[in-house]
Every structure is written in structure tokens, then in C-alpha cells.
PDB file of N, H, CA, C and O in Angstrom:
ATOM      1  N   UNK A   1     144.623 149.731 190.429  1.00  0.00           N
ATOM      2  CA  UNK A   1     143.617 148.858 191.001  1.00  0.00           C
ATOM      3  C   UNK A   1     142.300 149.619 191.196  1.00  0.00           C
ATOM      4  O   UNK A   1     142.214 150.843 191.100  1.00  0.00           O
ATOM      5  N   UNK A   2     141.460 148.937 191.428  1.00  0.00           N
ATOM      6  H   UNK A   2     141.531 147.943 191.506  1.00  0.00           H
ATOM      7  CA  UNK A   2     139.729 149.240 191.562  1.00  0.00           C
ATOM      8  C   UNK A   2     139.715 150.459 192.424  1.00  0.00           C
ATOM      9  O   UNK A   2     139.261 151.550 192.078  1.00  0.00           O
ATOM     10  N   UNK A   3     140.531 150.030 194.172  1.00  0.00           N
ATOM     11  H   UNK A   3     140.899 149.144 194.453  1.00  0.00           H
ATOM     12  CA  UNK A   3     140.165 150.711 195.116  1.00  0.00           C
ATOM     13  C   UNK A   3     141.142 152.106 194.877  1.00  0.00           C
ATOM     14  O   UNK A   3     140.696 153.140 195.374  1.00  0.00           O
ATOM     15  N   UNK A   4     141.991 152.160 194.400  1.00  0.00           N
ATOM     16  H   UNK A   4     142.353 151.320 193.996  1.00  0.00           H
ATOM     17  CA  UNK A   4     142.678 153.575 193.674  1.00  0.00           C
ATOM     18  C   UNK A   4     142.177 154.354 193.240  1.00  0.00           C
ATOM     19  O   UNK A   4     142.170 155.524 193.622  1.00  0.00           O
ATOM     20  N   UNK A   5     141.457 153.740 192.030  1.00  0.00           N
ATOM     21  H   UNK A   5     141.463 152.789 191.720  1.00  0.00           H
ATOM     22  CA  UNK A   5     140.277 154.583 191.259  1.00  0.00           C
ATOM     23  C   UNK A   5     139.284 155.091 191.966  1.00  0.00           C
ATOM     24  O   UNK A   5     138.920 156.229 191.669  1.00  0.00           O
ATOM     25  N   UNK A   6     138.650 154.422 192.995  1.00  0.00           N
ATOM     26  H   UNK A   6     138.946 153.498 193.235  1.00  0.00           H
ATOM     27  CA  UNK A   6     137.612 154.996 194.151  1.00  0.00           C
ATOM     28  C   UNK A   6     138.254 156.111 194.875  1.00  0.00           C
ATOM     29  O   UNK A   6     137.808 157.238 195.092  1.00  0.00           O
ATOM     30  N   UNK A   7     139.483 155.539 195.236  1.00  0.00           N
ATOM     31  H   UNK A   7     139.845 154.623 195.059  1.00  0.00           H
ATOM     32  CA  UNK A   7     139.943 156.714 195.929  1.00  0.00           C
ATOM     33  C   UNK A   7     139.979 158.136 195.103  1.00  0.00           C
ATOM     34  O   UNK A   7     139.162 159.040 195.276  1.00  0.00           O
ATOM     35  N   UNK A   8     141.182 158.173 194.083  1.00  0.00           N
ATOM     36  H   UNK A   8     141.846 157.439 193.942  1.00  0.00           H
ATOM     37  CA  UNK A   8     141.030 158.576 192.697  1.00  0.00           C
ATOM     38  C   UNK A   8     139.972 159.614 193.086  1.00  0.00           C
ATOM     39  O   UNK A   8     140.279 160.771 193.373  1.00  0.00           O
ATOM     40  N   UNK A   9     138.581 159.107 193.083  1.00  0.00           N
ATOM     41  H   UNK A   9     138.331 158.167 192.850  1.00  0.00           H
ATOM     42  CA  UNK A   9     137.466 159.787 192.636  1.00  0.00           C
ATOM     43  C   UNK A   9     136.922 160.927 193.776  1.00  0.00           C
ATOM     44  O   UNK A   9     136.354 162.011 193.644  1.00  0.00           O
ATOM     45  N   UNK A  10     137.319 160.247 194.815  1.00  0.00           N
ATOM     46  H   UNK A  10     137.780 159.367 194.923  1.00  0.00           H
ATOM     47  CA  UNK A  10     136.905 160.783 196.300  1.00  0.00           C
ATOM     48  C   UNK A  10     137.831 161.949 196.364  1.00  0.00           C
ATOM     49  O   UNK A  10     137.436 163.100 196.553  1.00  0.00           O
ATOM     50  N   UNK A  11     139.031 161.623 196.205  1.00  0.00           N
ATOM     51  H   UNK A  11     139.352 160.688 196.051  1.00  0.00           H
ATOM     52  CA  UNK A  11     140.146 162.737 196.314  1.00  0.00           C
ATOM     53  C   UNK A  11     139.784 164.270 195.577  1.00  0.00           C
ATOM     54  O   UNK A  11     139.637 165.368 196.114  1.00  0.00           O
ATOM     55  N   UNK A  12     139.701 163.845 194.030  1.00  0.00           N
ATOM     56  H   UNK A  12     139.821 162.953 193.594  1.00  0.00           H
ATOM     57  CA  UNK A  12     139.256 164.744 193.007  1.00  0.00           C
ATOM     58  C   UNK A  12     138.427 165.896 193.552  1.00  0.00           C
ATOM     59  O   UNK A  12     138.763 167.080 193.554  1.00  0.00           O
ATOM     60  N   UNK A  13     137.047 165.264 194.114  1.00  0.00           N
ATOM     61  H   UNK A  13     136.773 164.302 194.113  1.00  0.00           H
ATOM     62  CA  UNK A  13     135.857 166.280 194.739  1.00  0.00           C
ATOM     63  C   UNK A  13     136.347 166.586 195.819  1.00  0.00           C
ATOM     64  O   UNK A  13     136.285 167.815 195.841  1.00  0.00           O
ATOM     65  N   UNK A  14     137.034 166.061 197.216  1.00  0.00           N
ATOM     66  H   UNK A  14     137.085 165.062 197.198  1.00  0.00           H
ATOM     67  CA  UNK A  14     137.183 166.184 198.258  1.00  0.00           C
ATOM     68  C   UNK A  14     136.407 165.534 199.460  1.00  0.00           C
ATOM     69  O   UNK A  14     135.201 165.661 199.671  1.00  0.00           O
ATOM     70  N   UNK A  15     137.075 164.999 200.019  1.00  0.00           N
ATOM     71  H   UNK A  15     138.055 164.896 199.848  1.00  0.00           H
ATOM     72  CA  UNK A  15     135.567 164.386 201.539  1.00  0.00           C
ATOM     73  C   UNK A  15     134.822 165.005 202.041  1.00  0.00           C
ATOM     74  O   UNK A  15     133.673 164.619 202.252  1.00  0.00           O
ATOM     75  N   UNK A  16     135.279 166.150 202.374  1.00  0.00           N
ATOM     76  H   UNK A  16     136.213 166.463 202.202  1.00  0.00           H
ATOM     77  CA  UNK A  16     134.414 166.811 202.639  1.00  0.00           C
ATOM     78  C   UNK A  16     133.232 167.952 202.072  1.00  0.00           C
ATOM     79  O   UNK A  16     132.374 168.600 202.672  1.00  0.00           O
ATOM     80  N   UNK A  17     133.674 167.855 200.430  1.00  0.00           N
ATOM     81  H   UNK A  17     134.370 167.328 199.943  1.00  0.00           H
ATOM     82  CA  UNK A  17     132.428 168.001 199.640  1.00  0.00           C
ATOM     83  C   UNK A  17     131.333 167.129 199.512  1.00  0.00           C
ATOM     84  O   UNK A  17     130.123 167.337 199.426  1.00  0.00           O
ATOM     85  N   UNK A  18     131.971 166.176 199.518  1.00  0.00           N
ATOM     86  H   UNK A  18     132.954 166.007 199.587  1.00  0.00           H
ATOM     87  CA  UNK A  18     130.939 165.169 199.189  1.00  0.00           C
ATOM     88  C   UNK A  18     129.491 165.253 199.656  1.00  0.00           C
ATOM     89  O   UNK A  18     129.355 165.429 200.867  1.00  0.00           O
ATOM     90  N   UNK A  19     128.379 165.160 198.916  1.00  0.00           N
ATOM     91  H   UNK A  19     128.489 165.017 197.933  1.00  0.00           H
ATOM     92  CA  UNK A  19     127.237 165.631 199.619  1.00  0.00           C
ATOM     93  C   UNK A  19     126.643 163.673 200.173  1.00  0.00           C
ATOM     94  O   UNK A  19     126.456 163.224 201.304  1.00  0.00           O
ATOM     95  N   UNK A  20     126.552 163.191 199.211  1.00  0.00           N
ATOM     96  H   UNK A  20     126.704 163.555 198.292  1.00  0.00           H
ATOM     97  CA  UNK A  20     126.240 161.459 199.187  1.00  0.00           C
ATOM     98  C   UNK A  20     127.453 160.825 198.373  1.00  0.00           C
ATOM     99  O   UNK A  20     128.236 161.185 197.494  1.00  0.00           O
ATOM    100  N   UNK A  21     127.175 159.608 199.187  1.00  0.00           N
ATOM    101  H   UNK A  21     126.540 159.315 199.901  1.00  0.00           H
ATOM    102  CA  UNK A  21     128.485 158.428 198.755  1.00  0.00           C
ATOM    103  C   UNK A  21     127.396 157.225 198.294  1.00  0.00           C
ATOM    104  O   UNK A  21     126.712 156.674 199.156  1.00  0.00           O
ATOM    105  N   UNK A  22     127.315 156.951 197.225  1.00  0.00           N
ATOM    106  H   UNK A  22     127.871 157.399 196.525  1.00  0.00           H
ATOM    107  CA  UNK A  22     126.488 155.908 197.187  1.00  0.00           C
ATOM    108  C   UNK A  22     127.543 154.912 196.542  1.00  0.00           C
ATOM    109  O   UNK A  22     128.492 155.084 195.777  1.00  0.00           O
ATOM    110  N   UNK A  23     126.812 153.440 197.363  1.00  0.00           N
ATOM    111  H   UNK A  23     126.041 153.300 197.985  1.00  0.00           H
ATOM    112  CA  UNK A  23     127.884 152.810 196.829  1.00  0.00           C
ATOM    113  C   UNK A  23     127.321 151.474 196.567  1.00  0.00           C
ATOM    114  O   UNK A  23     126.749 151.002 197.550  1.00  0.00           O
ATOM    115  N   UNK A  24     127.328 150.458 195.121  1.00  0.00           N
ATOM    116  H   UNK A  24     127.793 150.842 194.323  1.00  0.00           H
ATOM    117  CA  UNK A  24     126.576 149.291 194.840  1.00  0.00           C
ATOM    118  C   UNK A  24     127.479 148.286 195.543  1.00  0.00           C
ATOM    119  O   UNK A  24     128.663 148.176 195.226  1.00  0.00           O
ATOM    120  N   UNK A  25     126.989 147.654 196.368  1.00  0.00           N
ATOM    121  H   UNK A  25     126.027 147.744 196.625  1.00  0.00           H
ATOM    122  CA  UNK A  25     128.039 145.917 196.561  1.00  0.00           C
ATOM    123  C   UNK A  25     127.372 144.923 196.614  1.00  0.00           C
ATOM    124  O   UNK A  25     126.291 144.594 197.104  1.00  0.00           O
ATOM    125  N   UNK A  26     128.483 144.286 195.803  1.00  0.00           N
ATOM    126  H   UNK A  26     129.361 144.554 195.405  1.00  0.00           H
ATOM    127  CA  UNK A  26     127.936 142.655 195.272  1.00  0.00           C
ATOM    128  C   UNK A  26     127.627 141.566 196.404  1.00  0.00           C
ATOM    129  O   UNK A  26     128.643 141.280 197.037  1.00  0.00           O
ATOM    130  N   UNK A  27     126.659 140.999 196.747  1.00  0.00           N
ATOM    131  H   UNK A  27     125.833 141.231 196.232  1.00  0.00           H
ATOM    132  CA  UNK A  27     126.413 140.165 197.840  1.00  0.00           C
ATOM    133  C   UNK A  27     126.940 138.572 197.117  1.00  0.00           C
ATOM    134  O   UNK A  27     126.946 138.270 195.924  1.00  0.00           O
ATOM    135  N   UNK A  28     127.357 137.731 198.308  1.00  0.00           N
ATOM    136  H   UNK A  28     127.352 137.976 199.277  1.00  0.00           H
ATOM    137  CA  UNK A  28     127.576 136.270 197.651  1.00  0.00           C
ATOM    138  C   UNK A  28     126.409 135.798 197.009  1.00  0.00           C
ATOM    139  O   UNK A  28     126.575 134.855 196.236  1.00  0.00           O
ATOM    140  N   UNK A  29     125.458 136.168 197.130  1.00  0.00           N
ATOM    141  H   UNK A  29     125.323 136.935 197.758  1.00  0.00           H
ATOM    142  CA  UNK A  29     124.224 135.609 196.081  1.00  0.00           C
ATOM    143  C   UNK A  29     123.774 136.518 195.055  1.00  0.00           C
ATOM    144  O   UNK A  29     122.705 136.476 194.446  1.00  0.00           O
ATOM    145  N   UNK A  30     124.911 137.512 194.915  1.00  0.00           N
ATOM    146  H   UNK A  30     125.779 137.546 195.410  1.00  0.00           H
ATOM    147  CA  UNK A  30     124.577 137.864 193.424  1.00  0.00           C
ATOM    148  C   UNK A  30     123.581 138.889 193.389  1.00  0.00           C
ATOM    149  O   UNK A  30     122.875 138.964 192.383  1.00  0.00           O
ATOM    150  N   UNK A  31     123.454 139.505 194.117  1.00  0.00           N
ATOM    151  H   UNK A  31     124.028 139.444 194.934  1.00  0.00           H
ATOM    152  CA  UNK A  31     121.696 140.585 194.423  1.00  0.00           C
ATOM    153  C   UNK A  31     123.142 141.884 194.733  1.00  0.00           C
ATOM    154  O   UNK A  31     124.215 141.597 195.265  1.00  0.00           O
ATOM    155  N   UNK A  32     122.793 143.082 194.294  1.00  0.00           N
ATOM    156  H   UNK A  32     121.922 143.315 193.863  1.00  0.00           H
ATOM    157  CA  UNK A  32     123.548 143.958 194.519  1.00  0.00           C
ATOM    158  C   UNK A  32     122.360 145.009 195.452  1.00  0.00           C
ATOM    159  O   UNK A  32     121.132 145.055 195.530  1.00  0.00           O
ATOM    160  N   UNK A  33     123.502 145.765 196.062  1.00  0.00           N
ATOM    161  H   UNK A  33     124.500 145.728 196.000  1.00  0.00           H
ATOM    162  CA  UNK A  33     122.991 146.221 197.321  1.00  0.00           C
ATOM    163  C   UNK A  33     123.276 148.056 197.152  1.00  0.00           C
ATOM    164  O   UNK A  33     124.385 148.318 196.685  1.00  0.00           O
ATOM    165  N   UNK A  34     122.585 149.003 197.413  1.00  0.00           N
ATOM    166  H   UNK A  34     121.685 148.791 197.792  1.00  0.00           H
ATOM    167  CA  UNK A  34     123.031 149.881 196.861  1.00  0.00           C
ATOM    168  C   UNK A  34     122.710 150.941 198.572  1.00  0.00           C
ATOM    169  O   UNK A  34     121.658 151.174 199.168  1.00  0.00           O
ATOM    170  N   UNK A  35     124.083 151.324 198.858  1.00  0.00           N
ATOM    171  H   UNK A  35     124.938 151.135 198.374  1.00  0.00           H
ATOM    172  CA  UNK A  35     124.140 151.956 199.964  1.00  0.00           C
ATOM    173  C   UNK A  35     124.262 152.877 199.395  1.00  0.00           C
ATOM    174  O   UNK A  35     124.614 153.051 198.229  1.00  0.00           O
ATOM    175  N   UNK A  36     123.835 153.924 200.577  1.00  0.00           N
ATOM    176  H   UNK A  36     123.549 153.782 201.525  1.00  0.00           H
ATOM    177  CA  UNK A  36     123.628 155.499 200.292  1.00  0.00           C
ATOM    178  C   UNK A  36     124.068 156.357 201.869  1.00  0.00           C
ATOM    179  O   UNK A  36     123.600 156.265 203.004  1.00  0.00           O
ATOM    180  N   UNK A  37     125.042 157.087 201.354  1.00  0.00           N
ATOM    181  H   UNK A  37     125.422 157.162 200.432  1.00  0.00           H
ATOM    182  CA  UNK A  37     125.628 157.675 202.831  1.00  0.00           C
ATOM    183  C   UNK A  37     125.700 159.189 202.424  1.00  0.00           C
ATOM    184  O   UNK A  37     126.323 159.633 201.461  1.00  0.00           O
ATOM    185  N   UNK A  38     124.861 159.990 203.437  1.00  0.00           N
ATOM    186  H   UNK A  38     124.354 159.629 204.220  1.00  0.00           H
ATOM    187  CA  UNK A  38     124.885 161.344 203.404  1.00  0.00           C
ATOM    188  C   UNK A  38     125.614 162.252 204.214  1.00  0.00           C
ATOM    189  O   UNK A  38     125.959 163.383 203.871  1.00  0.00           O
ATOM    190  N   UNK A  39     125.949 161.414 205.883  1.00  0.00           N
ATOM    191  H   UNK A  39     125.670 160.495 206.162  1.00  0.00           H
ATOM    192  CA  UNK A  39     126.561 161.913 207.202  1.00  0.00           C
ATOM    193  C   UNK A  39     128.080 160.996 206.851  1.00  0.00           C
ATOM    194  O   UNK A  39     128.422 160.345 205.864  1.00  0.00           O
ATOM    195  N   UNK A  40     128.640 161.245 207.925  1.00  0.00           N
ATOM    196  H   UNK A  40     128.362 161.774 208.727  1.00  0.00           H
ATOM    197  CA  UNK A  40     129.957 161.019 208.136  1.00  0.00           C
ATOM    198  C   UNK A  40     130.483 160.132 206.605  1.00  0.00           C
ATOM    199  O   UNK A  40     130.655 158.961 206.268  1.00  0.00           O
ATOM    200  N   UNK A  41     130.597 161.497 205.985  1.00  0.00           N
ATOM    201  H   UNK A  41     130.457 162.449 206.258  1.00  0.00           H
ATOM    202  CA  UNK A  41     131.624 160.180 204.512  1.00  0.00           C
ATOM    203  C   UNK A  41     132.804 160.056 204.561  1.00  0.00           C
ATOM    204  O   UNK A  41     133.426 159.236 203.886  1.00  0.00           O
ATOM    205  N   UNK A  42     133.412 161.018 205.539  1.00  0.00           N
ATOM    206  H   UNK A  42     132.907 161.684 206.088  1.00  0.00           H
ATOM    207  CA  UNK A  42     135.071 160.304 205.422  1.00  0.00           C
ATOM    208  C   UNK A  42     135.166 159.365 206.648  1.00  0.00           C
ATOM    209  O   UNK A  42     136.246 158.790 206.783  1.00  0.00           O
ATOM    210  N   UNK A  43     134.240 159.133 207.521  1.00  0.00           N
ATOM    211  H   UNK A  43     133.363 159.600 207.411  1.00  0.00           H
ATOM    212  CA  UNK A  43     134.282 158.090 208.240  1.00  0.00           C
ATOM    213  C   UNK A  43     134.421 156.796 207.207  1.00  0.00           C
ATOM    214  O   UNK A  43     135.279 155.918 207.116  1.00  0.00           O
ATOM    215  N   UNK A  44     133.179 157.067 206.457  1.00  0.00           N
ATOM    216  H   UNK A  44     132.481 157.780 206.531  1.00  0.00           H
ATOM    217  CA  UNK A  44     132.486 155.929 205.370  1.00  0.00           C
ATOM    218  C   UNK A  44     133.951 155.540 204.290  1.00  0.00           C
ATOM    219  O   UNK A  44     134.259 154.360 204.117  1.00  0.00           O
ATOM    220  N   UNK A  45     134.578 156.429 203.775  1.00  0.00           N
ATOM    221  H   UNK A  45     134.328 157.387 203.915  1.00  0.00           H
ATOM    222  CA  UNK A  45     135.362 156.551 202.628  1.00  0.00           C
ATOM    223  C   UNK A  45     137.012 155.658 203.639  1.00  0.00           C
ATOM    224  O   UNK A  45     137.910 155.050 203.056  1.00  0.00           O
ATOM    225  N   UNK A  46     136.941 155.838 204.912  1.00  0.00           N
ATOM    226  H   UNK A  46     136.211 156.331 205.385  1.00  0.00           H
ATOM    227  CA  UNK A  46     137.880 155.443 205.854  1.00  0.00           C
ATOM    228  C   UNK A  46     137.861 154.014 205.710  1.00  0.00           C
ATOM    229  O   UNK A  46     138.659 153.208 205.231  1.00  0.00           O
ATOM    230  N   UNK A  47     136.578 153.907 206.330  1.00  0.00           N
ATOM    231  H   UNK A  47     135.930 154.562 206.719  1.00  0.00           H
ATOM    232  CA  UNK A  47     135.860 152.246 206.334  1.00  0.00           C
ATOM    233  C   UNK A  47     136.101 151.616 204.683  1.00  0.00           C
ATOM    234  O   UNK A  47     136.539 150.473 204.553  1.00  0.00           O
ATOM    235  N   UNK A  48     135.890 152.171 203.890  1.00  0.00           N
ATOM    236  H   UNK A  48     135.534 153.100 203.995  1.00  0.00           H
ATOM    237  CA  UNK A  48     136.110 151.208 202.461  1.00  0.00           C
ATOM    238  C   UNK A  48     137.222 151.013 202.185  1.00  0.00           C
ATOM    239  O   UNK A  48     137.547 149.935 201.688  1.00  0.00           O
ATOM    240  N   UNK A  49     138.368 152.262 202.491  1.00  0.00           N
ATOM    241  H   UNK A  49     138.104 153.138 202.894  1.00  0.00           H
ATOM    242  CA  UNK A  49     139.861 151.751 202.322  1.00  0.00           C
ATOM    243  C   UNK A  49     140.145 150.862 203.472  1.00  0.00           C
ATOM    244  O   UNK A  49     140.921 150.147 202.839  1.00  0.00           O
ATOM    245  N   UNK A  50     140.142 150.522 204.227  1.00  0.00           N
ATOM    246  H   UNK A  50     139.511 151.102 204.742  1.00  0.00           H
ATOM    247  CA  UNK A  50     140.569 149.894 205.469  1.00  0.00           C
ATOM    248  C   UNK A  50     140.315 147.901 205.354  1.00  0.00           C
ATOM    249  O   UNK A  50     141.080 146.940 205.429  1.00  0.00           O
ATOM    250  N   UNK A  51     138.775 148.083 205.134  1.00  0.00           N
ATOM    251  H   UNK A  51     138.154 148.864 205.073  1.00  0.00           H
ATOM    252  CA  UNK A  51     137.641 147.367 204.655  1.00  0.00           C
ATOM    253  C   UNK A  51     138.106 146.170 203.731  1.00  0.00           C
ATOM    254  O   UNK A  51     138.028 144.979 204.031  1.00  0.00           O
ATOM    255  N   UNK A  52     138.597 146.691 202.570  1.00  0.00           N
ATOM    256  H   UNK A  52     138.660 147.658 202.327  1.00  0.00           H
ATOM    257  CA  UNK A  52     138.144 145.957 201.295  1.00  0.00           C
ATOM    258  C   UNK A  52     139.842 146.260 200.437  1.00  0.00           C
ATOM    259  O   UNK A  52     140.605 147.219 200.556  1.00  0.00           O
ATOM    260  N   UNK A  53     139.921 145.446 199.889  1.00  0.00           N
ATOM    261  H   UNK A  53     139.302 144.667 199.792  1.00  0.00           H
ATOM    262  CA  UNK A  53     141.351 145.177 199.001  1.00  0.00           C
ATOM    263  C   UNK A  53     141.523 145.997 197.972  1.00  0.00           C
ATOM    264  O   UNK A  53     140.900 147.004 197.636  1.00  0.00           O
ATOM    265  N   UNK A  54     142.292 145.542 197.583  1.00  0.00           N
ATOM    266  H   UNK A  54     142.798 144.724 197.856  1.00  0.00           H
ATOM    267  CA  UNK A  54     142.840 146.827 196.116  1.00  0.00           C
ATOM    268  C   UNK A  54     141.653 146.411 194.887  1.00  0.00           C
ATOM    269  O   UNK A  54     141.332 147.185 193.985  1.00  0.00           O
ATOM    270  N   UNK A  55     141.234 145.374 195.026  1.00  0.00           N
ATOM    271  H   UNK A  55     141.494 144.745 195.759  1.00  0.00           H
ATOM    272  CA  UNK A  55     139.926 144.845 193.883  1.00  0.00           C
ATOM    273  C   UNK A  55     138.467 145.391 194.544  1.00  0.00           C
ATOM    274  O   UNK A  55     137.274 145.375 194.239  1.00  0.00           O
ATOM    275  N   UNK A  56     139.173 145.798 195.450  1.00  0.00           N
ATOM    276  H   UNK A  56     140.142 145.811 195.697  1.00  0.00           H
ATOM    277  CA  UNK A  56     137.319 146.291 196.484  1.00  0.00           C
ATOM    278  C   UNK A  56     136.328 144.933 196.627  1.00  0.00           C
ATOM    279  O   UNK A  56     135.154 144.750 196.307  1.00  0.00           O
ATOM    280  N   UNK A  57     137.059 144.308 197.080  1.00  0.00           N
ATOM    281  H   UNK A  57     138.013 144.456 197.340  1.00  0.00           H
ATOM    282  CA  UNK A  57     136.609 142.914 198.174  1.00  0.00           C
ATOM    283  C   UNK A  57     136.508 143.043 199.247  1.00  0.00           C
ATOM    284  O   UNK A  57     137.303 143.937 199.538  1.00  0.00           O
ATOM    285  N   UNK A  58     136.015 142.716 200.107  1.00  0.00           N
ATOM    286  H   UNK A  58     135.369 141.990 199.870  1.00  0.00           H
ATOM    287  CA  UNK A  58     135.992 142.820 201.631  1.00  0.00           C
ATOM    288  C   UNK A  58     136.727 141.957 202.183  1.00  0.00           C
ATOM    289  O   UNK A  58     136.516 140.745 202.213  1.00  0.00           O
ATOM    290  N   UNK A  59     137.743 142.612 202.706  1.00  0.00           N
ATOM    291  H   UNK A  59     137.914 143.597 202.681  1.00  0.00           H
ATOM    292  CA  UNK A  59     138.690 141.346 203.035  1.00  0.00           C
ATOM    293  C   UNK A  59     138.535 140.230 204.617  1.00  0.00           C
ATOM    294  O   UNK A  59     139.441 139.577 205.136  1.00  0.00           O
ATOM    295  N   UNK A  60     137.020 140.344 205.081  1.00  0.00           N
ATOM    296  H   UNK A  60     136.284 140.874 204.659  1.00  0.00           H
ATOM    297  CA  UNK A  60     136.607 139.342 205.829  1.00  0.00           C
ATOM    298  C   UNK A  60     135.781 138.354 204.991  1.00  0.00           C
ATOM    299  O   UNK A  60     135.722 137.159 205.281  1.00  0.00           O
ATOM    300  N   UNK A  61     135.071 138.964 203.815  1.00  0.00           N
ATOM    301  H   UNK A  61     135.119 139.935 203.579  1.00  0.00           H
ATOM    302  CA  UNK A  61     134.275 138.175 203.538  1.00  0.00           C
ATOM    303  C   UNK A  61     134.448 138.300 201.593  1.00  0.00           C
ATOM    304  O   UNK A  61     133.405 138.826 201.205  1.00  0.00           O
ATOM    305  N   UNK A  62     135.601 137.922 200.084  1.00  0.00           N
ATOM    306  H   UNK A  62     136.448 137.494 200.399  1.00  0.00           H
ATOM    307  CA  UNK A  62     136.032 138.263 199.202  1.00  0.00           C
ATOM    308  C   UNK A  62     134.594 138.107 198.375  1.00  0.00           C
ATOM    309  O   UNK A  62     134.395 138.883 197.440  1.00  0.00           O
ATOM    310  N   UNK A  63     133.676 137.192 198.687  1.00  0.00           N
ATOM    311  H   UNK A  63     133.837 136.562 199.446  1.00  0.00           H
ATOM    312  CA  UNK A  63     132.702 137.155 197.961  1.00  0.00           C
ATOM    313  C   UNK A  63     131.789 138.646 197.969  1.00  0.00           C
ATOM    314  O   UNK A  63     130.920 138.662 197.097  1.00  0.00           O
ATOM    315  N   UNK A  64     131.842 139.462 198.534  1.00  0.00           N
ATOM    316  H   UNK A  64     132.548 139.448 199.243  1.00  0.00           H
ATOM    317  CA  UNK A  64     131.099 140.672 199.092  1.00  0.00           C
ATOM    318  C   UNK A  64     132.064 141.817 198.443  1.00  0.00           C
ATOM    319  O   UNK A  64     133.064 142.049 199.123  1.00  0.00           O
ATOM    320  N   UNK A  65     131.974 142.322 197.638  1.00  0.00           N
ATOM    321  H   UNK A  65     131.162 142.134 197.085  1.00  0.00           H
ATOM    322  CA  UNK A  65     132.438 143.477 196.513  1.00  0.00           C
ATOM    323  C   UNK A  65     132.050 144.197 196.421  1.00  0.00           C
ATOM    324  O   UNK A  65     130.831 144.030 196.432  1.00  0.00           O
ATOM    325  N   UNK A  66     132.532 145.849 196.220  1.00  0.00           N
ATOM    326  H   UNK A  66     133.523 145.985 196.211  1.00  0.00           H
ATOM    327  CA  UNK A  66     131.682 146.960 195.855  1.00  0.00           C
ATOM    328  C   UNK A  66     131.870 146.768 193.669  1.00  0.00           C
ATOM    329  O   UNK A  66     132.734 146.401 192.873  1.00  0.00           O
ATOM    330  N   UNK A  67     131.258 146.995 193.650  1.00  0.00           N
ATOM    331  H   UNK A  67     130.556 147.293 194.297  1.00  0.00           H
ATOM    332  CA  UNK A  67     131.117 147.252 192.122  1.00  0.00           C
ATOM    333  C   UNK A  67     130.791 148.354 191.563  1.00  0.00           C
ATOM    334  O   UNK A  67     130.892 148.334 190.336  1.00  0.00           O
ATOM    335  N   UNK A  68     130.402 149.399 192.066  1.00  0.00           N
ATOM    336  H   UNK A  68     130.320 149.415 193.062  1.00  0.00           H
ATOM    337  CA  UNK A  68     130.194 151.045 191.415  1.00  0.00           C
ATOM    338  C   UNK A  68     130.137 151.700 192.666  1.00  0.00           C
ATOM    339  O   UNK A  68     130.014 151.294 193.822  1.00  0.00           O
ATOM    340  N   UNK A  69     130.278 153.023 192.052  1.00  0.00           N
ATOM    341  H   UNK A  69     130.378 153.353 191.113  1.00  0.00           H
ATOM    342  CA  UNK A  69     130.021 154.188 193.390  1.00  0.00           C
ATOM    343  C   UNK A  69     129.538 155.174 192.609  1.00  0.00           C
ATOM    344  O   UNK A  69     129.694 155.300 191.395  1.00  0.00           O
ATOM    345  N   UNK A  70     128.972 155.836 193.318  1.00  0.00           N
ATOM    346  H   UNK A  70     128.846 155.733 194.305  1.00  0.00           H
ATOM    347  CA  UNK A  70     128.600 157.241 192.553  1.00  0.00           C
ATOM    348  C   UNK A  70     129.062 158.248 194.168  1.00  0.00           C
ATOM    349  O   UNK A  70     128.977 157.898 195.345  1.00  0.00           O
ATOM    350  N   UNK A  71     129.516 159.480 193.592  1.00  0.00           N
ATOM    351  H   UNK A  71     129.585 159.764 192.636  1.00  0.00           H
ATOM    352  CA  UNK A  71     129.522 160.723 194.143  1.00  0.00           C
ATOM    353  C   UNK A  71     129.278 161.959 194.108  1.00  0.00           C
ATOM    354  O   UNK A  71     129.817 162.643 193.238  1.00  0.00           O
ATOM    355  N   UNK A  72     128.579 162.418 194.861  1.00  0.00           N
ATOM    356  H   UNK A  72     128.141 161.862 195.568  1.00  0.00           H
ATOM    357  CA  UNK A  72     127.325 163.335 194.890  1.00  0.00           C
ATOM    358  C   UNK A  72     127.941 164.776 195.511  1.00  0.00           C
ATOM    359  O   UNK A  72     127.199 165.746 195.672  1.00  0.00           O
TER     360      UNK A  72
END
């Protein structure tokens, strides 16, 4: 699944390498949103597994998706 592969990716470098977590999510109107996290990323990396489904949906709100990440 999606959120595996994120993880996947996070794991690889480590959390606490991580310098930035940037991360695109899909809004219900279709405008993508591109967060950028430099401080607490395994807080952040906590919050997205917890957050969002194995498709990386938000599971309060399914219309609201991450769709890429980059890691820095």
C-alpha cells in the first residue's frame, strides 16, 4: 500500500536524519497543498501513520490525500 511505501522511505533514511519532510496533499477541491516540516518529523511522520489509511487518505476527511513526499 501507498502508506508502506512512505513509511518504506522514512525508515530507509531514518527519522531522525531527516532534515525536511515535505509532503503534497490533495485538497477536496483538487488544489494540492505542499507542506514542509523541518522540526519535530517523527512527531510529523507519527501523525501521517496514525492520520491517514493504507492509501494515505485521511481517515476523518477520505477526500484529503497525500499524493507525494519528498525527503530531505
Amino acid at each position: 500500500m501507498l502508506k508502506d511505501r512512505f513509511l518504506e522511505n522514512v525508515g530507509a533514511v531514518g527519522a531522525s536524519n531527516i532534515r525536511w519532510l515535505v509532503v503534497a496533499v490533495k485538497l477536496p477541491n483538487g488544489v494540492i497543498e505542499i507542506i514542509t516540516n523541518s522540526q519535530n518529523i517523527k512527531t510529523k511522520i507519527d501523525y501521517y501513520d496514525s492520520a491517514y489509511d493504507d492509501l494515505l487518505r485521511l481517515k476523518t476527511n477520505p477526500d484529503i490525500s497525500i499524493v507525494n513526499w519528498l525527503i530531505v
